[in-house]
MDAnalysis code that builds the backbone (N, CA, C; Angstrom):
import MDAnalysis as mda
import numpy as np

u = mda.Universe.empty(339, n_residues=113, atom_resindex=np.repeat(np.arange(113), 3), trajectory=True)
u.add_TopologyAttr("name", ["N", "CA", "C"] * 113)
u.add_TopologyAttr("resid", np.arange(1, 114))
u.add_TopologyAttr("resname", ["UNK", "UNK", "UNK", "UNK", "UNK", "UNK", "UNK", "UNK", "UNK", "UNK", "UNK", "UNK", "UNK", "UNK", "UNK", "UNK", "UNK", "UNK", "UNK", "UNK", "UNK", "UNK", "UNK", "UNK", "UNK", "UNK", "UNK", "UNK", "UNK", "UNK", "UNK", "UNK", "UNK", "UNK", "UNK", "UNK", "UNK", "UNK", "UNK", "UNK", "UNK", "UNK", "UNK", "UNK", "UNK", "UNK", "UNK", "UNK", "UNK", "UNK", "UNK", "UNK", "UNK", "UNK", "UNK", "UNK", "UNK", "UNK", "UNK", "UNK", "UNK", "UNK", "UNK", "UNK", "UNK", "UNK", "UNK", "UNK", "UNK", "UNK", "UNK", "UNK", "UNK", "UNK", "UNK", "UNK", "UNK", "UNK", "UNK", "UNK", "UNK", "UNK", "UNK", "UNK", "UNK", "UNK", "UNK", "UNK", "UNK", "UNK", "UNK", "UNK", "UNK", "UNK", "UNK", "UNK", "UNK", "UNK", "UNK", "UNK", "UNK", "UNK", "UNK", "UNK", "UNK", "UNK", "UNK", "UNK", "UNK", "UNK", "UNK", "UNK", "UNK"])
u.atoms.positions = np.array([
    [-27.633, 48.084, -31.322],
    [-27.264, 49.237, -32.129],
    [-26.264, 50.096, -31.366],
    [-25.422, 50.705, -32.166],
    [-24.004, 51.837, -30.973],
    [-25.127, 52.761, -30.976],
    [-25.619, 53.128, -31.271],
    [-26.230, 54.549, -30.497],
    [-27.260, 53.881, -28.976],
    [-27.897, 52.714, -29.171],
    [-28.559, 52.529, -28.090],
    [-27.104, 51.889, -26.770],
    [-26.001, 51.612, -27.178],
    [-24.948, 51.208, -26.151],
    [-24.593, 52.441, -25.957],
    [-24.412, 53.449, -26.509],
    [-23.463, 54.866, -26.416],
    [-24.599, 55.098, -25.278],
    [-25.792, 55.251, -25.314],
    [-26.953, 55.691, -24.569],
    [-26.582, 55.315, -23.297],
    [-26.754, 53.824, -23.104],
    [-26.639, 53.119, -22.137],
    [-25.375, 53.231, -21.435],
    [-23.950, 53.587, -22.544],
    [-22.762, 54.453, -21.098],
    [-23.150, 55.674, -21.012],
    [-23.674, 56.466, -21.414],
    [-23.686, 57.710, -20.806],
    [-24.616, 58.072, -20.009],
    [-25.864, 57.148, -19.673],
    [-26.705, 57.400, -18.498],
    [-25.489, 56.598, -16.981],
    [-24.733, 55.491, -17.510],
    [-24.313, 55.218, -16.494],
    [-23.074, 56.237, -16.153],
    [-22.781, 56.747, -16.823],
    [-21.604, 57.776, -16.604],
    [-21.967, 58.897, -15.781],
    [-23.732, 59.475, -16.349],
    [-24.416, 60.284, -15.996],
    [-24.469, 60.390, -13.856],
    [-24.414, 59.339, -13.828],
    [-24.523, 59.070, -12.275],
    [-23.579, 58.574, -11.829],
    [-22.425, 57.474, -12.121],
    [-21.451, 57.762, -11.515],
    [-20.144, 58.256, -11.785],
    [-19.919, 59.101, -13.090],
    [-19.015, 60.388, -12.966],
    [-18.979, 61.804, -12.849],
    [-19.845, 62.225, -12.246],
    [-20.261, 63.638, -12.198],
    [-21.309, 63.492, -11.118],
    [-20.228, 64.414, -9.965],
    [-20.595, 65.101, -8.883],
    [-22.510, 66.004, -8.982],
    [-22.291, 66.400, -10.163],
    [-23.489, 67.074, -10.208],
    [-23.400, 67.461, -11.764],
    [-25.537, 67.229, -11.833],
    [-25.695, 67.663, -13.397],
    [-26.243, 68.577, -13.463],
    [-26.620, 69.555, -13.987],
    [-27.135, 70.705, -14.205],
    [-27.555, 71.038, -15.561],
    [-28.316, 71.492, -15.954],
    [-29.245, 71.959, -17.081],
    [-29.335, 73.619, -17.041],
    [-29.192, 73.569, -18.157],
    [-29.136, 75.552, -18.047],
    [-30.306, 76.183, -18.021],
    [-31.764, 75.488, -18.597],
    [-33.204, 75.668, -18.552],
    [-33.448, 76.083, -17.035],
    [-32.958, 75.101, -16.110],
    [-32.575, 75.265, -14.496],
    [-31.491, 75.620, -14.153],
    [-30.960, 77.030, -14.511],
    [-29.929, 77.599, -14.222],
    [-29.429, 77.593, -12.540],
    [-30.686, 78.474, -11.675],
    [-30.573, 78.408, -10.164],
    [-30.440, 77.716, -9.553],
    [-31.332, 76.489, -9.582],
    [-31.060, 75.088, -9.550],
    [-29.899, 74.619, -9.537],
    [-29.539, 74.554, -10.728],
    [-27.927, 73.924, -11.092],
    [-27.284, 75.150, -10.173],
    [-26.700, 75.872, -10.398],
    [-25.818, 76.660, -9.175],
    [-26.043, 76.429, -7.736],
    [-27.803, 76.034, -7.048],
    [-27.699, 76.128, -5.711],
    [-27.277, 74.628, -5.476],
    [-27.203, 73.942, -6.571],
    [-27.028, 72.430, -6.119],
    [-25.101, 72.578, -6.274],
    [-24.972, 73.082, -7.457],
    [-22.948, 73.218, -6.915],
    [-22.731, 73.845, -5.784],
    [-24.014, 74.808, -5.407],
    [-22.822, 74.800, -4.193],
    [-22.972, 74.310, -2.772],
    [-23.734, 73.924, -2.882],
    [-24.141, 72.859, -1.809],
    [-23.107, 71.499, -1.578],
    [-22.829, 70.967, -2.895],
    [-22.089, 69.897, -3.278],
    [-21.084, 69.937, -3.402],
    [-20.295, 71.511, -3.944],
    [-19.091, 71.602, -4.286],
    [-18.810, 72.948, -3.500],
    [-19.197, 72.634, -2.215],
    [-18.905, 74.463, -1.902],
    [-17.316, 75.081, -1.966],
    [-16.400, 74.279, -1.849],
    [-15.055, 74.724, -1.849],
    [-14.893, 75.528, -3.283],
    [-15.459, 75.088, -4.192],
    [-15.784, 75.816, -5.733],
    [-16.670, 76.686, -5.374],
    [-17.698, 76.913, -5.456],
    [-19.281, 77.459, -5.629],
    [-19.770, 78.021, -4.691],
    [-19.178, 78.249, -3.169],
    [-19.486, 79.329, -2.166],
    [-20.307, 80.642, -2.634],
    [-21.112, 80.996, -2.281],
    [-21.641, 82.117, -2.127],
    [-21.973, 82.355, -4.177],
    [-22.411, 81.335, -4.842],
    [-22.016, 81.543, -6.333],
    [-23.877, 81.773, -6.595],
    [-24.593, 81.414, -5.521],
    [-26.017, 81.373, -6.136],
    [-26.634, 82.937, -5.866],
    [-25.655, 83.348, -5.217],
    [-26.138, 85.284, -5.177],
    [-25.834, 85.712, -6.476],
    [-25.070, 85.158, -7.549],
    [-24.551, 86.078, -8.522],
    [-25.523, 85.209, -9.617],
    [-26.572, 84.469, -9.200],
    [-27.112, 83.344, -10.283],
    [-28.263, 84.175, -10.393],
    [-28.478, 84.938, -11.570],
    [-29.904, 85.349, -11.231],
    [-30.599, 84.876, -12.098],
    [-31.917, 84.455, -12.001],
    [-32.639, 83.784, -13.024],
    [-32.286, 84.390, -14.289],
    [-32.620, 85.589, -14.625],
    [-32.243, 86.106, -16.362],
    [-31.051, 85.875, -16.602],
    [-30.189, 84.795, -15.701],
    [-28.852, 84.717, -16.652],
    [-29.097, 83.612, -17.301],
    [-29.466, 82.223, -16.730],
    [-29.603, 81.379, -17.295],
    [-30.463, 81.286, -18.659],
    [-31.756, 82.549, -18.193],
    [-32.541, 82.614, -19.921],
    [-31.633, 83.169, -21.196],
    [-31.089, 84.203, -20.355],
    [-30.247, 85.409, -21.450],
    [-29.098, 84.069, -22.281],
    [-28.748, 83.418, -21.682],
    [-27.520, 82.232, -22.201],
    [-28.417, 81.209, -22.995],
    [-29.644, 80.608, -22.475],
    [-30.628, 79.896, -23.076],
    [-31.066, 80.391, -24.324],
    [-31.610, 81.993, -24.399],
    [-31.485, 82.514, -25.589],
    [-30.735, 82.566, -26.764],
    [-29.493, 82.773, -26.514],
    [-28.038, 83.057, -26.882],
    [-28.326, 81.184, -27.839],
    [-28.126, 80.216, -27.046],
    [-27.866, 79.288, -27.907],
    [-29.647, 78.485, -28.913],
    [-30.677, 78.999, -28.938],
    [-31.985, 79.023, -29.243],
    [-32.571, 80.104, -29.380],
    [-31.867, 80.467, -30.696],
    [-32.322, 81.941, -31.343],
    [-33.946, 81.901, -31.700],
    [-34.228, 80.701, -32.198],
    [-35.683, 81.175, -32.164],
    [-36.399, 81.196, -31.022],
    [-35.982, 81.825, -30.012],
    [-36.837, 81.883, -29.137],
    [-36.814, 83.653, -28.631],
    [-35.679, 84.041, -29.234],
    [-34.919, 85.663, -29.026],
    [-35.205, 86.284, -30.001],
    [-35.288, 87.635, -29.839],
    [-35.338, 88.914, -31.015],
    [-34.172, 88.930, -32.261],
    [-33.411, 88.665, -31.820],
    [-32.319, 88.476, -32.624],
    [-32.353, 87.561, -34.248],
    [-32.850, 86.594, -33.926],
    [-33.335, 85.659, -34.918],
    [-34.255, 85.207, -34.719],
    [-36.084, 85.520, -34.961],
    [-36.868, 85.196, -35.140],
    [-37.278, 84.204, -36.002],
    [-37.880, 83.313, -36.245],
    [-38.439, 82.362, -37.064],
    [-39.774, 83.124, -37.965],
    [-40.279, 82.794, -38.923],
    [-41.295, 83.164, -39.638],
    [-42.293, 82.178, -38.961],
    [-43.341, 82.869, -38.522],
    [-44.908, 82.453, -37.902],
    [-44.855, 81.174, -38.227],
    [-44.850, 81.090, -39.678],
    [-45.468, 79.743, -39.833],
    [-44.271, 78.738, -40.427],
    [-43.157, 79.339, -40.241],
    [-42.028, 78.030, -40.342],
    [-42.647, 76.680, -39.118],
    [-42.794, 75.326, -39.994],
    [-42.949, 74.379, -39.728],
    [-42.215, 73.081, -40.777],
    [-41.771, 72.581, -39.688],
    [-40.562, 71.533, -40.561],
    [-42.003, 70.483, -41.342],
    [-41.395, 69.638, -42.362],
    [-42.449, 68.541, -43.172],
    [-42.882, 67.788, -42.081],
    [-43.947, 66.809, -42.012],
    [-43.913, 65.635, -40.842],
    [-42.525, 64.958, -41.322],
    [-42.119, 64.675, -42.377],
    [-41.418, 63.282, -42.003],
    [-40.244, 63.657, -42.052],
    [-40.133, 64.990, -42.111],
    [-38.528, 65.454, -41.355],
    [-38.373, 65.548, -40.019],
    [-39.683, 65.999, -39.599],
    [-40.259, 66.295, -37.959],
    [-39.713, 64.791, -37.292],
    [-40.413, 64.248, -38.208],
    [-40.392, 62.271, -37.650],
    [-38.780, 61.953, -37.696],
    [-38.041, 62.097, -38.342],
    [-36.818, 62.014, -38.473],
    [-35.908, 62.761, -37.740],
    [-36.350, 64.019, -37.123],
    [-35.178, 64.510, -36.460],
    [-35.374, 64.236, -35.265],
    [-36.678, 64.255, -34.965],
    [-37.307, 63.202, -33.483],
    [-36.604, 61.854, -33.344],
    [-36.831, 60.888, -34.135],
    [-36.003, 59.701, -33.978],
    [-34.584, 59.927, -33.945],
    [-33.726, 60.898, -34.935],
    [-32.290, 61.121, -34.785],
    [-31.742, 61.914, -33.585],
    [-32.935, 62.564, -32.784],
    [-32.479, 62.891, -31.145],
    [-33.181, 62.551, -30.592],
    [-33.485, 60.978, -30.341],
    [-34.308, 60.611, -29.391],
    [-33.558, 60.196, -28.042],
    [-32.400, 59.389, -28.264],
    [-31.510, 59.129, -27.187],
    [-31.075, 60.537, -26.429],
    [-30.741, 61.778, -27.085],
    [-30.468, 62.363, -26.442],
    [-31.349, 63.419, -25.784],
    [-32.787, 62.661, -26.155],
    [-33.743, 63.556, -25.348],
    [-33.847, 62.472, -24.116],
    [-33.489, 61.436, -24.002],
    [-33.537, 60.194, -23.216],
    [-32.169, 60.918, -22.229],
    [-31.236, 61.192, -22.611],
    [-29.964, 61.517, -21.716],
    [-30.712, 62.675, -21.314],
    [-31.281, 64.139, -21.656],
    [-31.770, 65.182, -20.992],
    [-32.520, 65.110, -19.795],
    [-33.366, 63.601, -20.075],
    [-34.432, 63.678, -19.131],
    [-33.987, 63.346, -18.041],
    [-32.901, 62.180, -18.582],
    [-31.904, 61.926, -17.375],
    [-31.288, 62.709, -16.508],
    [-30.548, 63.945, -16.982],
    [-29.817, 64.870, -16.013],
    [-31.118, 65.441, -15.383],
    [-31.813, 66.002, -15.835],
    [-33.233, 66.565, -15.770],
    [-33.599, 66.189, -14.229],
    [-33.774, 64.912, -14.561],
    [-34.448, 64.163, -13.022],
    [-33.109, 64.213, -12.159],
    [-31.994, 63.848, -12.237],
    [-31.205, 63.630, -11.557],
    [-30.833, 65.252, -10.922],
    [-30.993, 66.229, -11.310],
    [-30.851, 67.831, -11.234],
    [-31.876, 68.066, -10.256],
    [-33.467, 67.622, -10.445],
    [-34.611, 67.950, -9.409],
    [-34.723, 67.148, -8.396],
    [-33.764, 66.128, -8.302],
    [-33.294, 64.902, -7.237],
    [-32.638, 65.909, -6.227],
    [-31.571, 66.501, -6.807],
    [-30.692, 67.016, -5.729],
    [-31.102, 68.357, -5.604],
    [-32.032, 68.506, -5.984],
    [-31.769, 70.184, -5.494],
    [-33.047, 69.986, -4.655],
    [-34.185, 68.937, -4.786],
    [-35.338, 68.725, -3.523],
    [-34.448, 67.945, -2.253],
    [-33.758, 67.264, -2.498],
    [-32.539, 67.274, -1.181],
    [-31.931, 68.249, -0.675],
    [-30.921, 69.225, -1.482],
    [-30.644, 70.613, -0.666],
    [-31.964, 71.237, -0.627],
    [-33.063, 70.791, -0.855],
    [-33.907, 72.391, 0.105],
    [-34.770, 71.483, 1.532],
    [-34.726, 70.238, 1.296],
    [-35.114, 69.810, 2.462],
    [-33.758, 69.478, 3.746],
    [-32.843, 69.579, 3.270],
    [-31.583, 69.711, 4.105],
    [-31.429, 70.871, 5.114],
])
């Protein structure tokens, strides 16, 4: 199937074209690992990283999780839309987990470094 080949280049892309992955959930993370990796970029960039930035931006794109746009209590999608949008982002919960691990890879290397 192209979505399971699209999968399969972009985990391999995932690791060998990009210096570093980062996740915005792990905002600090992702910054102390650029600059560890990329310090000629990212010098001194994890003083200006403060945890509430990465939420405040996390918010920003997942309004239901912010004041701004609340969800109603009991908004709940049907099951078999649930089932369907699960299967229609399953690969790319497969690529998340990927940067995911590859993100807590390097940043338990820079702190044991």
């Amino acid at each position: 199937e192209a979505g399971d080949a699209a999968l399969a280049i972009a985990l391999e892309r995932l690791v060998a074209d990009y210096a570093v992955v980062g996740i915005l959930e792990e905002w600090v993370a992702t910054v102390r690992v650029l600059e560890a990796v990329l310090p000629e970029f990212f010098c001194g960039a994890s003083k200006y990283a403060a945890p509430s930035l990465g939420e405040q931006v996390a918010l920003a794109f997942r309004p239901e999780r912010g004041d701004s746009a609340p969800r109603p209590a009991n908004a709940t999608l049907p099951a078999d839309l649930a089932d369907r949008v699960r299967a229609w982002l399953a690969n790319d919960l497969v690529l998340y987990a990927a940067a995911a691990a590859r993100l807590e890879v390097a940043a338990r290397r820079i702190s044991t470094a």
